[in-house]
Structure formats: structure tokens, C-alpha cells
DSSP file (Angstrom, degrees, kcal/mol; ACC not computed):
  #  RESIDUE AA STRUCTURE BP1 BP2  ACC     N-H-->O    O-->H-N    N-H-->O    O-->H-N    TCO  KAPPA ALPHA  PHI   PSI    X-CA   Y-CA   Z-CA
    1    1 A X              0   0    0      0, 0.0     2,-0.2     0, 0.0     0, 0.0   0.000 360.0 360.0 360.0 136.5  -12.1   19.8   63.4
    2    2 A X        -     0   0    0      1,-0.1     2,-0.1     3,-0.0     0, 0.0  -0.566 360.0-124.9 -82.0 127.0  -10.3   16.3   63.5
    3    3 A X        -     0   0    0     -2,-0.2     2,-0.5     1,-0.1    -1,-0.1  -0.298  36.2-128.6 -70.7 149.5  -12.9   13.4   64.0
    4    4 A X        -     0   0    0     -2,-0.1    -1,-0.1     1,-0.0     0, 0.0  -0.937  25.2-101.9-108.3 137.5  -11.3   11.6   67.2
    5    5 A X        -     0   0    0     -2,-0.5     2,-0.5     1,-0.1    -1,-0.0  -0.157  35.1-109.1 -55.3 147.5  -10.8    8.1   67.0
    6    6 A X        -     0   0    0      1,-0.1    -1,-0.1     2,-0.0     2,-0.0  -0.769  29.5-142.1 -84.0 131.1  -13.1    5.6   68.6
    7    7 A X        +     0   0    0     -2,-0.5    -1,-0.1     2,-0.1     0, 0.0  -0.161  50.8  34.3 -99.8 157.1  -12.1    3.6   71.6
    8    8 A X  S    S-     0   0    0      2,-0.1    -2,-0.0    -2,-0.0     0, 0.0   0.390  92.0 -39.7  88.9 143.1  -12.8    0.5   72.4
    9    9 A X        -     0   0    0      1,-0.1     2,-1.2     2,-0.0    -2,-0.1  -0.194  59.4-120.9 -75.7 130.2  -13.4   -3.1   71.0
   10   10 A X        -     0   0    0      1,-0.1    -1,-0.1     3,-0.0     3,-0.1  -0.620  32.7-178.0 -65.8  86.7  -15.6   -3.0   67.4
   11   11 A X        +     0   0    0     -2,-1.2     2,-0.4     1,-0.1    -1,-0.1   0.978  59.2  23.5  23.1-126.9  -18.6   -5.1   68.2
   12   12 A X        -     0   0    0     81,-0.2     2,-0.6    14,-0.1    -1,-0.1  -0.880  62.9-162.1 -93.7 137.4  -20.7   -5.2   64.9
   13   13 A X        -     0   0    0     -2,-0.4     2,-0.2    14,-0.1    14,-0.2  -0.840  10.8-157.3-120.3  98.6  -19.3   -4.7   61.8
   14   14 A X        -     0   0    0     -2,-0.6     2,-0.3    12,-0.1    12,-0.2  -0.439  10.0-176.4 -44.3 113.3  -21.7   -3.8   59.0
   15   15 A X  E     -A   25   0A   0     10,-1.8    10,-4.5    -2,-0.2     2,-0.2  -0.962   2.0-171.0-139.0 172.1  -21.3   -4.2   55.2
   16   16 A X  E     -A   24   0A   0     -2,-0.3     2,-0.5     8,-0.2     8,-0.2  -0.984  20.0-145.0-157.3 131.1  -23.4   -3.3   52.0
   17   17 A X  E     -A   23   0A   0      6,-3.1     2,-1.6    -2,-0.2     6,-0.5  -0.923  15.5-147.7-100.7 113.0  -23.3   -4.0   48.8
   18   18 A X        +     0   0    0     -2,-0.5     2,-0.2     4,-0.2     4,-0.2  -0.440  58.5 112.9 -73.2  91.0  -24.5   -0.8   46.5
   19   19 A X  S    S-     0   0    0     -2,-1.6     2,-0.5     0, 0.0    -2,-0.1  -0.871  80.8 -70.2-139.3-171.2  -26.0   -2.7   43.7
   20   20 A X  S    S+     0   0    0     -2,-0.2     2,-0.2     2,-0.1    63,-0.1  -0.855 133.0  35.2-103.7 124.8  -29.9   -2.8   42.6
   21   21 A X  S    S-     0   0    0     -2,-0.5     2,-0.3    61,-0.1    62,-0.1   0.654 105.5-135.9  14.6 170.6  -31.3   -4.6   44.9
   22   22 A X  E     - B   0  82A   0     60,-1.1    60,-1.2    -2,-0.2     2,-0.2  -0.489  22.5-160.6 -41.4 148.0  -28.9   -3.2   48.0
   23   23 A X  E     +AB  17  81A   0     -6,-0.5    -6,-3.1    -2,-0.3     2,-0.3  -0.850  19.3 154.0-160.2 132.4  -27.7   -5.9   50.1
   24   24 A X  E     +AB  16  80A   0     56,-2.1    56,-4.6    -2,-0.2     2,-0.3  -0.944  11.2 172.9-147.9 165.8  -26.4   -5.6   53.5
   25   25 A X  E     -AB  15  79A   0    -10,-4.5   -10,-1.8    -2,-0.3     2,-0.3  -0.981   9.5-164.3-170.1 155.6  -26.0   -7.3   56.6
   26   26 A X  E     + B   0  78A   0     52,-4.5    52,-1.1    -2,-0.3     2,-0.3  -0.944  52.7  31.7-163.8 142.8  -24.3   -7.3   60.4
   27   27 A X  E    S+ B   0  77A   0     -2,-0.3    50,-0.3   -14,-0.2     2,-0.3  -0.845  97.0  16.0 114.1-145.7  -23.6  -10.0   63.2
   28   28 A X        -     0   0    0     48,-2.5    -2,-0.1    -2,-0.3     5,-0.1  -0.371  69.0-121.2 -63.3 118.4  -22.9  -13.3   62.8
   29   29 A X    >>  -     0   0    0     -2,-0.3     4,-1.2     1,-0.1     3,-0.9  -0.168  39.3-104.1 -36.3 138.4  -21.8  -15.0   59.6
   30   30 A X  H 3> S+     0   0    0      1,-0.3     4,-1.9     2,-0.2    -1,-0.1   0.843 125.6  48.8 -23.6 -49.8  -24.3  -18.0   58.4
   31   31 A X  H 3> S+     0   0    0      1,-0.2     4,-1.2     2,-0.2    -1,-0.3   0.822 106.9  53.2 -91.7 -13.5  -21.8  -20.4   59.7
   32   32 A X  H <4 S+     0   0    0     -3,-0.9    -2,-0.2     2,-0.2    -1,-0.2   0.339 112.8  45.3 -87.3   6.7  -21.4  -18.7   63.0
   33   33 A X  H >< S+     0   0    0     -4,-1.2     3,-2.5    -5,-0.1    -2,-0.2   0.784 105.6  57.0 -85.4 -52.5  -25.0  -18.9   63.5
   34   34 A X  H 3< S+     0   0    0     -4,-1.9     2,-0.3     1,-0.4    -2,-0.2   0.917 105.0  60.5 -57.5 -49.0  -25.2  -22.7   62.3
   35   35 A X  T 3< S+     0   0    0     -4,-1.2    -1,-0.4     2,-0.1     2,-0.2   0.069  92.2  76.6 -78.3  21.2  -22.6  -23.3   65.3
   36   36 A X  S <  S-     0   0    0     -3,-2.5     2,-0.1    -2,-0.3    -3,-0.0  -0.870 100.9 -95.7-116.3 170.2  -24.9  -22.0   67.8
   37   37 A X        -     0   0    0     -2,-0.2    -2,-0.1     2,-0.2    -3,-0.0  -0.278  21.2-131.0 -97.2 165.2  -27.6  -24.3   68.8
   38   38 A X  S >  S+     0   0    0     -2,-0.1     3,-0.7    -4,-0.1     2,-0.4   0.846  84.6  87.6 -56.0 -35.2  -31.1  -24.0   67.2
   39   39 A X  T 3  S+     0   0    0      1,-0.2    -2,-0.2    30,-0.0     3,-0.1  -0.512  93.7  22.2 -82.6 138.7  -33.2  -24.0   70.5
   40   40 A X  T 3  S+     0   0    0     -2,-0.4    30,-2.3     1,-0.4     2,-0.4   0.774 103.9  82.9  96.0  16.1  -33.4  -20.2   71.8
   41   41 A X  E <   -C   69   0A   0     -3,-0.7    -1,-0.4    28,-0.3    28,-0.2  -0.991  56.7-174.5-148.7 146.2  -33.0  -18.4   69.0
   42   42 A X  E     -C   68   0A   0     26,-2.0    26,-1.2    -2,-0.4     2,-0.6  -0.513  16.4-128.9-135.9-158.5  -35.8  -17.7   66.4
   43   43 A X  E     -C   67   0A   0     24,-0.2     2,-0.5    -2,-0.1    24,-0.2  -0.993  18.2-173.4-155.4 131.1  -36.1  -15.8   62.4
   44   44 A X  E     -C   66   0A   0     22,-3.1    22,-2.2    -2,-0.6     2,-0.3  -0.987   3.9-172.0-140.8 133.1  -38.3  -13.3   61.7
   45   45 A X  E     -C   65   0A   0     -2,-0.5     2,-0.5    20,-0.2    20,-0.2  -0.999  14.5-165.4-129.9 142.3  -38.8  -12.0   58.2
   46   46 A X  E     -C   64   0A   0     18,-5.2    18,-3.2    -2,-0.3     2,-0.4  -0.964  21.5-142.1-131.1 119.9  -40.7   -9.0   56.4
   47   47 A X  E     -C   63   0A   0     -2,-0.5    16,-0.3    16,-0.2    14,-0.1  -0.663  14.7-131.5 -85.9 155.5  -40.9   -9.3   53.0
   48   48 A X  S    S+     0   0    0     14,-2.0     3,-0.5    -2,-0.4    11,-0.2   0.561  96.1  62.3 -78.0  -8.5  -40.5   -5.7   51.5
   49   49 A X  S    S+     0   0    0     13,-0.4     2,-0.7     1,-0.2    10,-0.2   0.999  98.2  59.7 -59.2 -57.1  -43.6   -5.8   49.0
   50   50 A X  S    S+     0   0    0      4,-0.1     2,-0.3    10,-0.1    -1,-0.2  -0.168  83.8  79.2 -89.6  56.9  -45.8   -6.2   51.7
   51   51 A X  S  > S-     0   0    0     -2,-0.7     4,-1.3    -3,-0.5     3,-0.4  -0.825  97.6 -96.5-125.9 167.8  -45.4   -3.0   54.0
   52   52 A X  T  4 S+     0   0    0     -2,-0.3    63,-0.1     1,-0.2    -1,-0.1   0.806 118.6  52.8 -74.1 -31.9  -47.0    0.0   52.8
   53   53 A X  T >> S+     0   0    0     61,-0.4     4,-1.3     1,-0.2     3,-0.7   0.866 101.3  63.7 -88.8 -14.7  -43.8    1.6   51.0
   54   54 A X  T 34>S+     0   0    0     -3,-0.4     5,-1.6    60,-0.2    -1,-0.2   0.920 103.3  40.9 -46.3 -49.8  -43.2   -1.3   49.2
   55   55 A X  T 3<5S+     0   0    0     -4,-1.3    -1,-0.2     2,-0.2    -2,-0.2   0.039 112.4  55.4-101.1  25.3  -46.4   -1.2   47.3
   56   56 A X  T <45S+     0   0    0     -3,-0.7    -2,-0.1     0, 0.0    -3,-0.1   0.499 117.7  41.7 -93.3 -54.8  -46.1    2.9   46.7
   57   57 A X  T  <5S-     0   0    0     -4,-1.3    -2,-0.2     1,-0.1    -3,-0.1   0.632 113.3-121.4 -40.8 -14.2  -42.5    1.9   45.2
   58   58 A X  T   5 -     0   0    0     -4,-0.2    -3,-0.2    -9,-0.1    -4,-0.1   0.865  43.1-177.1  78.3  24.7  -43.7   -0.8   43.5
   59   59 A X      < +     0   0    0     -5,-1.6     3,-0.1   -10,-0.2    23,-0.0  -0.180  11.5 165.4-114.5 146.0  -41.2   -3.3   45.4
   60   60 A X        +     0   0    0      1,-0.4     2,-0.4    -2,-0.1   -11,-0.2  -0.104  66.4  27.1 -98.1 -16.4  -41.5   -6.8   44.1
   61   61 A X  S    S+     0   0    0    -13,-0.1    -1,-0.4   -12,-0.1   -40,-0.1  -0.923  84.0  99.2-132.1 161.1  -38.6   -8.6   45.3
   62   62 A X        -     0   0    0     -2,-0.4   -14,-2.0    20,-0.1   -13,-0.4  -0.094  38.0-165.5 101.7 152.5  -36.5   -7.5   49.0
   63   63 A X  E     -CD  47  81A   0     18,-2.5    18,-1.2   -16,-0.3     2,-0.4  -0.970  23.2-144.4-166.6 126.6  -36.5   -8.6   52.3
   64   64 A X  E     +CD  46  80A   0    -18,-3.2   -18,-5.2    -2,-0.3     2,-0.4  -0.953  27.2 176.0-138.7 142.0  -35.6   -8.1   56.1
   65   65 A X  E     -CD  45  79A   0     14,-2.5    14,-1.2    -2,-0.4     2,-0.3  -0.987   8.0-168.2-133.6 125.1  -34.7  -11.1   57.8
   66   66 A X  E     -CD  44  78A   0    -22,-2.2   -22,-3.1    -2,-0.4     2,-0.4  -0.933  15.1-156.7-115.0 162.8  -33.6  -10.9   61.1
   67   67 A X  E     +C   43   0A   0     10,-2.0     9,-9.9    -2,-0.3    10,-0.3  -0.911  32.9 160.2-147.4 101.9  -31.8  -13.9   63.4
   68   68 A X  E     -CD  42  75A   0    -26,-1.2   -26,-2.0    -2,-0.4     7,-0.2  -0.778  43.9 -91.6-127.5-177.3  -32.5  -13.0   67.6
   69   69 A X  E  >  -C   41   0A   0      5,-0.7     4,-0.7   -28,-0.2   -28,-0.3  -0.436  49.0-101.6 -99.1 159.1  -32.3  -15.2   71.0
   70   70 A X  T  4 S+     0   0    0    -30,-2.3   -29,-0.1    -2,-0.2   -30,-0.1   0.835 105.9  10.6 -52.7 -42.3  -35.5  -16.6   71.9
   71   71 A X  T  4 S+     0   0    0    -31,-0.2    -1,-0.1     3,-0.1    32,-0.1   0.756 124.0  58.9-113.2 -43.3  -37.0  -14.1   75.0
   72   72 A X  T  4 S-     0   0    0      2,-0.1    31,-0.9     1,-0.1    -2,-0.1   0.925  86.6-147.4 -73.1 -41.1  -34.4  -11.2   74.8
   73   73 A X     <  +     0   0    0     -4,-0.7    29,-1.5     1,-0.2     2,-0.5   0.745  46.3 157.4  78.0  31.5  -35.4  -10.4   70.9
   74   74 A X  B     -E  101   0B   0     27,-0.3    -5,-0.7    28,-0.1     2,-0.3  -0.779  42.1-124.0 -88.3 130.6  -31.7   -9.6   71.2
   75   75 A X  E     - D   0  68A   0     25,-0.7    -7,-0.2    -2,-0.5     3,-0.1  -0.521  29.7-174.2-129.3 128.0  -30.5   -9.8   67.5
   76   76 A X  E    S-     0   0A   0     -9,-9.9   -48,-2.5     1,-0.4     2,-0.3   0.847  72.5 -25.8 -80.2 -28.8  -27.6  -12.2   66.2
   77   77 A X  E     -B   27   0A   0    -10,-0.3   -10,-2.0   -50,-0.3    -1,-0.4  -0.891  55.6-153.1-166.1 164.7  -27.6  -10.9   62.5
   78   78 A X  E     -BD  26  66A   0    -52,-1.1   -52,-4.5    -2,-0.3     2,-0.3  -0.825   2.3-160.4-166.5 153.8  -29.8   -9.3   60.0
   79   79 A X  E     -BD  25  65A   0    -14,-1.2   -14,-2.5   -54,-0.3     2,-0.3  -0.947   7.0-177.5-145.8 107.5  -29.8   -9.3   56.8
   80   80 A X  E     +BD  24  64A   0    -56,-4.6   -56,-2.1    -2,-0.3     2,-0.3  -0.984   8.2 171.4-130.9 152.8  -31.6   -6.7   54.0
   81   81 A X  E     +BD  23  63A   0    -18,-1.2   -18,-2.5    -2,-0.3     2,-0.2  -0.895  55.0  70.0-146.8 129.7  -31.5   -7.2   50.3
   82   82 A X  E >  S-B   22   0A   0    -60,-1.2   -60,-1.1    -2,-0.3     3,-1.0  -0.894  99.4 -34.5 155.0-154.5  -34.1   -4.2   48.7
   83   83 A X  T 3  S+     0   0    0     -2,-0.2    -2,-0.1     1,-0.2   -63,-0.0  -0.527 126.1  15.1 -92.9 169.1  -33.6   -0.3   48.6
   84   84 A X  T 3> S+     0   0    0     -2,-0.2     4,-2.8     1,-0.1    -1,-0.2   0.655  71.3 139.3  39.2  26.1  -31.8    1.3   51.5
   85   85 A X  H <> S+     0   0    0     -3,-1.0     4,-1.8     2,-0.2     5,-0.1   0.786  73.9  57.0 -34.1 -39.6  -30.4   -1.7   52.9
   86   86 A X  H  4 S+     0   0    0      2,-0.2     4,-0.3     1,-0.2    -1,-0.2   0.984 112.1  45.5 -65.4 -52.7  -27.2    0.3   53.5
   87   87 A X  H >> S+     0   0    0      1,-0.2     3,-1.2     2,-0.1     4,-0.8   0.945 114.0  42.5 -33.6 -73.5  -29.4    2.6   55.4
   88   88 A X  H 3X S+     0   0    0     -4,-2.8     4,-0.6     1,-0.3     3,-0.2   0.810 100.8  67.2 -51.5 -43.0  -31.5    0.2   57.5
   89   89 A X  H 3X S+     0   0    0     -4,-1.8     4,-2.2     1,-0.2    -1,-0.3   0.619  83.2  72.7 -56.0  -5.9  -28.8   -1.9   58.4
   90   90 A X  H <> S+     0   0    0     -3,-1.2     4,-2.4    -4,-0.3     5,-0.4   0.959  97.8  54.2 -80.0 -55.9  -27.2    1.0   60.6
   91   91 A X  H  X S+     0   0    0     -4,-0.8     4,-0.9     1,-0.2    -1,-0.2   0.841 109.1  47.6 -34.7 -51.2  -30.4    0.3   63.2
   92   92 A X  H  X S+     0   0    0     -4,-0.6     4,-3.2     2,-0.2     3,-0.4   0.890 110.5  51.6 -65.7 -47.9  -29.3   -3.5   63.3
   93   93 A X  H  X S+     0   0    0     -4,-2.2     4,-2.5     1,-0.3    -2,-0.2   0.895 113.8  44.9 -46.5 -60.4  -25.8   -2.3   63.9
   94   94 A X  H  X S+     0   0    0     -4,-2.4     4,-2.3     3,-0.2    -1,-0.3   0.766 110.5  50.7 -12.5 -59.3  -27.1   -0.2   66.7
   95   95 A X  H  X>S+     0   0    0     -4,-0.9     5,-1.6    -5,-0.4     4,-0.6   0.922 113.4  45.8 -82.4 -43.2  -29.1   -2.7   68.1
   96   96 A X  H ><5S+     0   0    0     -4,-3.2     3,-1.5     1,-0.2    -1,-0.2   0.944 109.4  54.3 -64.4 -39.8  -26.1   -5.2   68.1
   97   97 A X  H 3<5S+     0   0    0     -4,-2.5    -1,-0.2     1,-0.3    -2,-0.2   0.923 117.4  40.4 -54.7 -61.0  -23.6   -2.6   69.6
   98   98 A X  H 3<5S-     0   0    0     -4,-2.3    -1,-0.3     1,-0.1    -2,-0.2   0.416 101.8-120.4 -58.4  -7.8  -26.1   -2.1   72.5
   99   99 A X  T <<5 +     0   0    0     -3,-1.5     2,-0.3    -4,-0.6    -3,-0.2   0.880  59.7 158.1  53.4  29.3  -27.2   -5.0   73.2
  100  100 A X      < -     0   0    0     -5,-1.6   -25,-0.7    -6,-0.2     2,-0.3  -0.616  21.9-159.2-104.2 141.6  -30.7   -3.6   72.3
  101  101 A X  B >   -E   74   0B   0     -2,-0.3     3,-0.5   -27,-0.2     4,-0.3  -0.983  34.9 -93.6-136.8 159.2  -33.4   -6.2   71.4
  102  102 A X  G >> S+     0   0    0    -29,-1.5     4,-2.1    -2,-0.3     3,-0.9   0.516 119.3  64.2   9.0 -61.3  -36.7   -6.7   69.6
  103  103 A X  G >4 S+     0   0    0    -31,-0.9     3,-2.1     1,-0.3    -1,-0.2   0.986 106.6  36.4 -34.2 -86.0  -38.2   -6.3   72.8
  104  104 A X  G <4 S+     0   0    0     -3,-0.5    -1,-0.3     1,-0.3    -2,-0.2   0.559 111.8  60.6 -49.0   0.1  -37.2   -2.7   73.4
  105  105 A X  G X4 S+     0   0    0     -3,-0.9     3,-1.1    -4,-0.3    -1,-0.3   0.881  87.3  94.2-111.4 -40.4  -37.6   -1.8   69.8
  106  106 A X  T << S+     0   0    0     -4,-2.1     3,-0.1    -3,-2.1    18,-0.1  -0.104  88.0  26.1 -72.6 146.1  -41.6   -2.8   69.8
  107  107 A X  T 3  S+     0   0    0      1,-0.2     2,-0.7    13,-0.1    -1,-0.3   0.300  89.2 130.0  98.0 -10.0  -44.0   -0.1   70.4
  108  108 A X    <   -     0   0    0     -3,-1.1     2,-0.4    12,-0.1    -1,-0.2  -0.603  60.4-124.5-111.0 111.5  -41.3    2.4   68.9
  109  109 A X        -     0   0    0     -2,-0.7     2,-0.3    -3,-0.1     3,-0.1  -0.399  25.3-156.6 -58.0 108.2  -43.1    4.8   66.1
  110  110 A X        -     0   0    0     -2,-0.4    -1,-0.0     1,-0.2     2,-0.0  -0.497  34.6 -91.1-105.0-166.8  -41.4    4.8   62.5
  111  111 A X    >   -     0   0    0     -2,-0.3     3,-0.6     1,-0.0     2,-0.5  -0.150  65.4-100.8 -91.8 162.3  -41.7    7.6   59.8
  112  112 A X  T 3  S+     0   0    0      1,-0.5     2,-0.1    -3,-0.1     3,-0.1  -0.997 102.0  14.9-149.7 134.0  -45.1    6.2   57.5
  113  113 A X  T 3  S+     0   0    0     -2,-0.5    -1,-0.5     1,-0.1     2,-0.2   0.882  96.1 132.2 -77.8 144.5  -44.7    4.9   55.1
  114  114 A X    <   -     0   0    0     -3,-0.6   -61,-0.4    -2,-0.1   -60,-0.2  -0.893  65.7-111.7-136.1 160.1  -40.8    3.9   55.2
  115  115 A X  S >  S+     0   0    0     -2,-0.2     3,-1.6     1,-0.2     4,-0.2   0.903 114.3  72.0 -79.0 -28.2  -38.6    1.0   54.5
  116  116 A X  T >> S+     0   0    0      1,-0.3     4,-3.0     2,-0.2     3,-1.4   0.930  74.0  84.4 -66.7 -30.6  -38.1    1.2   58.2
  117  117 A X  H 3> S+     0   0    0      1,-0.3     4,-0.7     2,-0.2    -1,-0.3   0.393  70.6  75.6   9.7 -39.9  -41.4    0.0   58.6
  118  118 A X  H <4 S+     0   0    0     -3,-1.6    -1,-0.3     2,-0.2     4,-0.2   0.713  94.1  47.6 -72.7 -57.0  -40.1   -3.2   58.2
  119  119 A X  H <> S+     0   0    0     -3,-1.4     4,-0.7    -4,-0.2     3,-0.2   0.605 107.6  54.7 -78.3  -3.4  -38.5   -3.3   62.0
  120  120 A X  H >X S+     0   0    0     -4,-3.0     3,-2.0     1,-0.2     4,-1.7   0.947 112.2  45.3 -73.8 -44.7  -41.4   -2.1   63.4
  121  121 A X  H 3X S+     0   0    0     -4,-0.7     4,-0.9     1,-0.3    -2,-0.2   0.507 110.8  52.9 -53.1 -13.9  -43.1   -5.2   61.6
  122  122 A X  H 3> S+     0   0    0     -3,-0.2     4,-1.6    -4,-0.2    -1,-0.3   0.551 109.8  44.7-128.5 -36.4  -40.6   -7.4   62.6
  123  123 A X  H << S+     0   0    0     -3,-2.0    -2,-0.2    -4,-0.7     4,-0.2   0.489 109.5  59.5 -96.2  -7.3  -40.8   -6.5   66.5
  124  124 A X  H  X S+     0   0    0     -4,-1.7     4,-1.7     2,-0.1     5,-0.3   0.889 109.0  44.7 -68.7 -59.5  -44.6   -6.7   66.1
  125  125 A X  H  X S+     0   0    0     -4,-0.9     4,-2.2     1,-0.2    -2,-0.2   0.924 110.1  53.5 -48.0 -53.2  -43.9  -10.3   65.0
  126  126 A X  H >X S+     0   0    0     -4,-1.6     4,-2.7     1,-0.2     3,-0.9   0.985 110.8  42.8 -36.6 -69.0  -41.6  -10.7   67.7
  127  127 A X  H 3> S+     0   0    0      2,-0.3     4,-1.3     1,-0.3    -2,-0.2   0.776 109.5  64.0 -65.8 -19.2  -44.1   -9.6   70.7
  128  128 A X  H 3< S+     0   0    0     -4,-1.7    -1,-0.3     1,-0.2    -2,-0.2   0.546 110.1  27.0 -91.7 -15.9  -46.7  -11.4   69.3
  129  129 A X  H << S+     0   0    0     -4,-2.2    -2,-0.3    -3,-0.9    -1,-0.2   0.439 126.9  49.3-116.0  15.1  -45.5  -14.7   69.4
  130  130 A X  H  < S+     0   0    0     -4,-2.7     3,-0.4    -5,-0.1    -3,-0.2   0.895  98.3  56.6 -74.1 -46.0  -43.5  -14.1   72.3
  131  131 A X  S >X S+     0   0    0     -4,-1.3     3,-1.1    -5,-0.3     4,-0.6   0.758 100.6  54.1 -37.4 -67.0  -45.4  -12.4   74.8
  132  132 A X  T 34 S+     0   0    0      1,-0.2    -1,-0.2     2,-0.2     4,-0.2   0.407 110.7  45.0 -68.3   6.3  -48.3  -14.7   75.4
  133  133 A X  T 3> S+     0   0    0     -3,-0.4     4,-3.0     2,-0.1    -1,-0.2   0.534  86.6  92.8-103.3  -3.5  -46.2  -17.7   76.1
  134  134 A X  H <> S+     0   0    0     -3,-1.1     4,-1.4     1,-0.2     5,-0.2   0.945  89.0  49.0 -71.3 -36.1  -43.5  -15.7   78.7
  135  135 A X  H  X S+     0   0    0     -4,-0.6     4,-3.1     2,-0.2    -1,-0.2   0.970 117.7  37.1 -75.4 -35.2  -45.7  -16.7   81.9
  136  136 A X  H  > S+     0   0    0     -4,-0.2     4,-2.9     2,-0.2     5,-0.4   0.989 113.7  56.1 -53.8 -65.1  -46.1  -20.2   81.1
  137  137 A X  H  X S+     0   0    0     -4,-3.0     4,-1.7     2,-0.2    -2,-0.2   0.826 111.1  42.9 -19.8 -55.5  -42.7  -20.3   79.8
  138  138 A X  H >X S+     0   0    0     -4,-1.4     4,-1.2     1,-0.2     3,-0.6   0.940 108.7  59.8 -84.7 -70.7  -40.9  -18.9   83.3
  139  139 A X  H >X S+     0   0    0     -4,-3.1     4,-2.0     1,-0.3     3,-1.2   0.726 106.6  42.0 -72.3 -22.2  -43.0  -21.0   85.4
  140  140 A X  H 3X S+     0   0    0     -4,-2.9     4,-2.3     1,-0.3     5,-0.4   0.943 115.8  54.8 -66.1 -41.4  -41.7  -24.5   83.7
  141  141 A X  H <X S+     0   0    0     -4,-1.7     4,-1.3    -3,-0.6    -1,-0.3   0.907 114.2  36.8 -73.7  -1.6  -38.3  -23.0   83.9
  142  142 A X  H <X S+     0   0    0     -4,-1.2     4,-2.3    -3,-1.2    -1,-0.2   0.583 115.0  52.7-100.2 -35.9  -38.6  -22.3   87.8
  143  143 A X  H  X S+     0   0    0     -4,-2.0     4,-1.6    -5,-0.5     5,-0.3   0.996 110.9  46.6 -52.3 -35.5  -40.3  -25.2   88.3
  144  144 A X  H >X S+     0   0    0     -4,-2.3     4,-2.7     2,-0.2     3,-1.1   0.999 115.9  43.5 -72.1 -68.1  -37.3  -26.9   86.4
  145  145 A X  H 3< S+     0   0    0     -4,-1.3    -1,-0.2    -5,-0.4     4,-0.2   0.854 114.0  65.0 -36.1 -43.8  -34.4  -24.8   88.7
  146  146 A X  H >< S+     0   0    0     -4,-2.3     3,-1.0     1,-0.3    -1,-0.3   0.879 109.1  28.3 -27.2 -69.4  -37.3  -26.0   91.4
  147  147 A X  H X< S+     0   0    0     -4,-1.6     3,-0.7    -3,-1.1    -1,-0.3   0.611 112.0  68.2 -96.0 -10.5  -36.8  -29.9   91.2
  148  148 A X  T 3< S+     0   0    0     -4,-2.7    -1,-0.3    -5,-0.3    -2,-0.2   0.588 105.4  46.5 -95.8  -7.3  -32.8  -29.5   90.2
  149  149 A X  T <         0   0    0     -3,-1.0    -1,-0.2    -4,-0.2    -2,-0.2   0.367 360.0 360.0-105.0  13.9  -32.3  -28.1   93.9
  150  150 A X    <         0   0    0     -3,-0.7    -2,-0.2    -4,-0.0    -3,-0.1   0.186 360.0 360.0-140.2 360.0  -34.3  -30.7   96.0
């Protein structure tokens, strides 16, 4: 049976180089990141030794670095250089296509021990410096919306 073409405007577009390390990445180029502004967007990185399948593998060197908006966890790029980057990157790809962020992805149970591992670690990171500032956070910004209508 003949795959039917997909409809619709392409989103993320994903690439991978297969060499040792893997290296892959999807979303915004480095310099289409630099041109957005710095506040409201934050960087989270897991290096790949330290999650548990790194150090059965033996992992020294590898990385997932993702690049998301400040509250949404909604993710501008990411970036994997280690094994199965090709792999892993398909989640980021996902995530971008949906509009799915950090947020929704914490809490969410991966395979033990895995390189995906990594985004759970990575949406741990997220929720944990995000979470306890979000009440404070909304009331200065209603307060702000507050005095900017009176």
C-alpha cells in the first residue's frame, strides 16, 4: 500500500548526523534563537554520564540540551550529541509539531534505564525551578496589567 503524502505546512524539521557520538537537533537555528530576546526563555541540560544508562554504557562525553519559553516549557530547539540522538530527537520533533511543552511532558514514566531518561530529567528540571515561583510570578504580572489600566 502507497504511504499517502502528508498535508500541511512542515513545522520541525529534524536532522542527525550518524557518526560516534550521534548528533542531532530540531527548532530554531543558534542564530534564530540569538534573535529572540533572552528574557522568557530558559536552557536546561542533562549531561548523558550522569543518568543511570549512561554509567551502565559507560558514557563519558554526550548531552541533551534543550532551549524552551519561560512558563510554557514549550521547547524552541534541542540539541543531542551521544548514542541515539537520531532516536531521541524524534520526541523533540513531536513536542515542537504539537506545541507540547516541558510542562506536559513532567510526570510522564520512561523505560529504566534509557537514554530517554534524559527528558524526563530535563522536565524534572524544568518543574522544579518553575513551579514554585508561578504564584508569585502571576500575581506581579496582574498586578502590572492592574496599574497599566487605571
Amino acid at each position: 500500500m502507497p504511504k499517502l503524502p502528508k498535508t500541511g505546512a512542515v513545522r520541525a524539521m529534524a536532522n542527525a548526523v550518524f557518526s560516534r557520538p550521534q548528533i542531532a537537533s530540531v527548532g530554531l537555528t543558534m542564530d534564530g534563537l540569538a534573535e529572540r530576546a533572552q528574557v522568557g526563555r530558559t536552557r536546561y541540560s542533562v549531561q548523558l554520564a550522569d543518568i543511570d544508562r549512561g554509567y551502565t554504557d559507560d558514557i563519558e562525553h554526550g548531552f541533551v540540551a534543550v532551549d524552551v519559553e519561560r512558563f510554557s516549557g514549550k521547547v524552541l530547539r534541542a540539541a543531542i550529541v551521544g548514542p541515539a540522538a537520531a532516536e531521541l530527537i524524534g520526541i523533540f520533533t513531536l513536542m515542537i509539531d504539537h506545541g507540547i511543552g516541558l510542562r506536559k511532558v513532567f510526570g510522564m514514566v520512561h523505560p529504566y534505564p534509557a537514554y530517554s531518561q534524559a527528558i524526563g530529567q530535563l522536565a524534572d528540571d524544568f518543574a522544579r525551578e518553575t513551579y514554585p515561583s508561578l504564584p508569585k510570578e502571576w500575581f506581579a504580572m496582574m498586578r502590572g496589567r492592574l496599574k497599566n489600566r487605571f
